[in-house]
N, C-alpha and C positions, 0 to 999 in steps of 0.2 A: 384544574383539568376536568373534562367534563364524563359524566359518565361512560359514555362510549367509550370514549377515548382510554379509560382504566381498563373496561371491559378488551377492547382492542389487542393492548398492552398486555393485560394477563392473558390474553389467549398466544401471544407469542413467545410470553415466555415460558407456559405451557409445553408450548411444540417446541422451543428450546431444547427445554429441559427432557423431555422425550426421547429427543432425537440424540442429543448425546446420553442417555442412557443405552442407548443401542450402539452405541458404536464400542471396538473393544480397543482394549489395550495393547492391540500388532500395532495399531498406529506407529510409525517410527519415531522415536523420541530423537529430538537436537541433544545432540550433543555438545555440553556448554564449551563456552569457548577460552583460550585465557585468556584471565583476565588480568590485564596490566594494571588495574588503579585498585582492588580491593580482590583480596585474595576469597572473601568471602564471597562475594557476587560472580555469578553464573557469566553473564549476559553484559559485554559493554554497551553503551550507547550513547554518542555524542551530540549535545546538546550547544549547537555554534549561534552565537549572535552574528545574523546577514542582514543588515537597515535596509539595504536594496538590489536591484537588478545588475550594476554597473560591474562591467567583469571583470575588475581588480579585484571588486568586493566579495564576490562571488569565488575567485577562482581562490583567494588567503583564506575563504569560511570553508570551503569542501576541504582545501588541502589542509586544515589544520584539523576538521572532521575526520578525514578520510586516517590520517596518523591517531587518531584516541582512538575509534571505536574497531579497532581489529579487524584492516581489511581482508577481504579474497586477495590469494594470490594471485594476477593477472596475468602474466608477465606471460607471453608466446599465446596467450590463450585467445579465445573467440567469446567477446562479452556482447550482451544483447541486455539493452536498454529496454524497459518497458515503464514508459510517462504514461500520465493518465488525460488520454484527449475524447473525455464523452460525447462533449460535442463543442461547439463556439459559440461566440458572444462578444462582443465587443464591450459592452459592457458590466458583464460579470467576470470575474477568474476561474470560468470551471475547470481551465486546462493546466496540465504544468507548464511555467516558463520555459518557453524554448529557450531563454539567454540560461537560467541553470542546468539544460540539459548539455546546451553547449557547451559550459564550463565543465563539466563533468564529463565530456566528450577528449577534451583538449589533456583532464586529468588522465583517464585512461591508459590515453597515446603514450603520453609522456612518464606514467608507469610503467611499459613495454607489453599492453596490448596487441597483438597479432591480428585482431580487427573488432571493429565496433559497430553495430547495428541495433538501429532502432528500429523498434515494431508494438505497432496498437492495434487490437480491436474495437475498435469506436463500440458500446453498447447501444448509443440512439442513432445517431446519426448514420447513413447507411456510405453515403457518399463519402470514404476516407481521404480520397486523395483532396476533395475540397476541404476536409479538416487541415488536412497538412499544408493546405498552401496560405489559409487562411489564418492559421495560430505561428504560422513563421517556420513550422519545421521543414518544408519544401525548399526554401531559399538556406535554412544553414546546412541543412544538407548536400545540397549542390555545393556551397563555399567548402565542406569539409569534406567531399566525398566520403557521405556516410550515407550507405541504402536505409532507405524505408522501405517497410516493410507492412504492407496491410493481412493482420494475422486472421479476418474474418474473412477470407476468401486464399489463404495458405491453404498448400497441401498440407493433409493431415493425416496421423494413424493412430488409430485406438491402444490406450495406455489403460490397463488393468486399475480401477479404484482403490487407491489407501489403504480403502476401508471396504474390507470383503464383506459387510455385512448391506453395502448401499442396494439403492434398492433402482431408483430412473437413473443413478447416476454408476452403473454398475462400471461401464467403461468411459474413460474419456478421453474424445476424440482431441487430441494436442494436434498443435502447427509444428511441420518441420524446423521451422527456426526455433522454438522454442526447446525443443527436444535435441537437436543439434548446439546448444549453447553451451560454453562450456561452463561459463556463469553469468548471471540471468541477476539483474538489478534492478528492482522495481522503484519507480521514483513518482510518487503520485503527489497530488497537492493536498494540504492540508483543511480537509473540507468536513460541515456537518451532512446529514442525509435523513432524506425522510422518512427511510425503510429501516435503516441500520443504524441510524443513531450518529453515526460516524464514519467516514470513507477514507481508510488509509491505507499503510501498504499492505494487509493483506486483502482488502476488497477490492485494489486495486489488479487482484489476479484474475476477476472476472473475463479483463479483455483478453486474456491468454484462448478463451476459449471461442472457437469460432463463431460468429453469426451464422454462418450458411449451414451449421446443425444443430446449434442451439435459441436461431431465431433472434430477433432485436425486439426488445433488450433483453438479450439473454435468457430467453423467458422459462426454457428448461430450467437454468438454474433456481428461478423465484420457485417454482412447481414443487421443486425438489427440498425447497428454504432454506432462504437467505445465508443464516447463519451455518448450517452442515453443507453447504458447497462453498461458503469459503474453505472451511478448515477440510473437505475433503479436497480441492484444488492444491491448497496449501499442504497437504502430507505427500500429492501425488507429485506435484513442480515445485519443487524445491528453488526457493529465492536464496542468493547468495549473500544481497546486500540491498538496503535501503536507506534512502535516501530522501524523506519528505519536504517537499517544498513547503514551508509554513511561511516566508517572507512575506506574501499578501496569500493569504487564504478565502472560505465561505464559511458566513457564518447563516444560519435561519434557514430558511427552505431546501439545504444543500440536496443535492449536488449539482441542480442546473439553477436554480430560482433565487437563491441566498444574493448574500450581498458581500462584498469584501470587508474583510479582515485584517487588519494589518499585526502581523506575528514578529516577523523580521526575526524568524530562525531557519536553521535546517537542523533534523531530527535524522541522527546517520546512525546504523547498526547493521551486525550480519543477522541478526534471530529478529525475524520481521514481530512476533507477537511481543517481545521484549521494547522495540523501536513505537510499537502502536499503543500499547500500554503508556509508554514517556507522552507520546505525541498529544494521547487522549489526556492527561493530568496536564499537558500544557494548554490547552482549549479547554480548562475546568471541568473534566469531563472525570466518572469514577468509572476505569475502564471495566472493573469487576463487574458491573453494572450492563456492559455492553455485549448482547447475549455472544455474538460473535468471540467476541476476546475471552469471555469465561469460557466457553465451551474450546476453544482451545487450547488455553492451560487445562482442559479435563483430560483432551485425548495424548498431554505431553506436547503439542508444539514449541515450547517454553515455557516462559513465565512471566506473569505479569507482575508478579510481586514486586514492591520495591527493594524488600530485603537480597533479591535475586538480581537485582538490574543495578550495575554501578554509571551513575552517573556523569560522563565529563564535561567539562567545557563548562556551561552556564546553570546554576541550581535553578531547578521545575520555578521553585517560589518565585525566582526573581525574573526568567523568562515568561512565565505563564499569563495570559490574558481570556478571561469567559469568554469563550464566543457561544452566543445567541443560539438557544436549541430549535431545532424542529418542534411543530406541533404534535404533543404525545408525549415527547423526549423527557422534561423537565425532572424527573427521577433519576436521570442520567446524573444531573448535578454533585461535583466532586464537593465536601463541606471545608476541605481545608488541604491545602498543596504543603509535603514534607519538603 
């Protein structure tokens, strides 16, 4: 790594480490969940072998996920989908499989959902409705009658910060659908990133927040850093359940410029930093490492410990594959999967 690029790195985790020194302990703590497979561990989290897109395959890996890692109750309720569509490519994976969203769609229903709505905020791309028709969620949409929802141009109303101590990010402006959910599944792909090291479910809640007041891409948030508007987003919108597409993920210049990964899991839990912790040890990654995910085991979002997070489905060891870090990242590297 080249000088810079250490210089670079320690000044981020610098501000890091800063910024969670200021935040206090009102943060809301999750409250763990039970846990059916280790009476010791906090946090379930299901680890399913999915080899492909095909919706047999798809629909036996969510439903055998969706029963280990201790779902939300659905049932009469109003759920809202949030995939991660940055922008398109035909030939990269930056978005999630619309065939897993659909499968997850169909799961829902047939749980006894009262209705199901998907909704992104693209960060780059401004044009959503060409995302949507272009990554396929226009067309399953119309077959399932299920609204899209573009959340960077939703009505919205300011939501008091987590964290009383913030400082640009004192209020934040949420989308009606979002605020109106009665629970909110975040389901992003399993990708590296230039800035974070890592893009999962909870960076994945950047799209929650509008473009039309916080600019593309997101740019209040960067202003504010990276790391303390995840984990302030994440105390203030509470995700119920996630759901990571890792089947084909990005590996190397993530999140638009990487290259595909082949994972062939989904990574399901209700405690997003428990779910992104697993996720990141299966991409070889040490999530303690990723200022993001430390800093919110600081303020109590969960835990990324593995003594805290039980396991089901496939062991990290025998799922897990390196995927290719960003330039800078290489200190991220996990030395050995329990």
């Amino acid at each position: 790594m080249s000088p810079a690029a250490l210089t670079r790195r320690a000044a981020i985790r610098t501000m890091a480490a800063a910024a969670a020194s200021t935040l206090p302990f009102g943060l809301p703590a999750c409250r763990p969940t039970n846990d059916r497979h280790d009476n010791k561990s906090s946090f379930s989290v299901a680890l399913i072998r999915c080899p492909d897109y095909e919706a047999r395959t798809l629909a036996r890996a969510l439903n055998d996920g969706w029963g280990l890692a201790v779902p939300p109750d659905i049932r009469g309720k109003r759920v809202v989908i949030k995939p991660n569509i940055a922008d398109f490519s035909p030939d990269r994976p930056i978005h999630t499989d619309v065939r897993l969203v659909e499968a997850l769609v169909l799961l829902l229903r047939n749980a006894g959902a009262a209705e199901v709505i998907i909704a992104e905020g693209p960060p780059h791309n401004r044009d959503t409705e060409w995302l949507f028709r272009q990554t396929g969620y226009e067309d399953m949409a119309g077959r399932l009658d299920v609204p899209l929802v573009d959340l960077n141009y939703d009505d919205v109303r300011p939501v008091r910060n987590a964290n009383p101590k913030a400082t640009a990010l004192r209020n934040l402006y949420l989308p009606k659908t979002i605020l109106t959910a009665d629970v909110l599944i975040s389901v992003p792909k399993l990708k590296t990133h230039r800035f974070a090291g890592v893009t999962l479910s909870m960076k994945n809640m950047f799209g929650v927040v509008p473009g039309l007041k916080y600019g593309w891409p997101k740019n209040i948030l960067h202003w504010n850093g990276i790391a303390l508007s995840i984990c302030e987003i994440s105390a203030t919108v509470r995700t119920h359940y996630s759901v990571i597409d890792g089947i084909v993920g990005m590996e190397g210049h993530g999140p638009l410029l990487g290259t595909a990964k082949k994972s062939g899991v989904l990574i399901m839990g209700t405690n997003a930093l428990a779910v992104d912790a697993t996720a990141a040890r299966v991409m070889g990654v040490n999530p303690a490492r990723v200022e993001y995910l430390a800093m919110a085991q600081t303020v109590r979002l969960g835990s990324l410990q593995t003594r805290d997070i039980a396991v089901a489905g496939s062991r990290i060891k025998d799922a897990g594959t390196d995927f290719a870090l960003p330039p800078g990242f290489s200190d991220l590297r996990l030395l050995r999967r329990s």
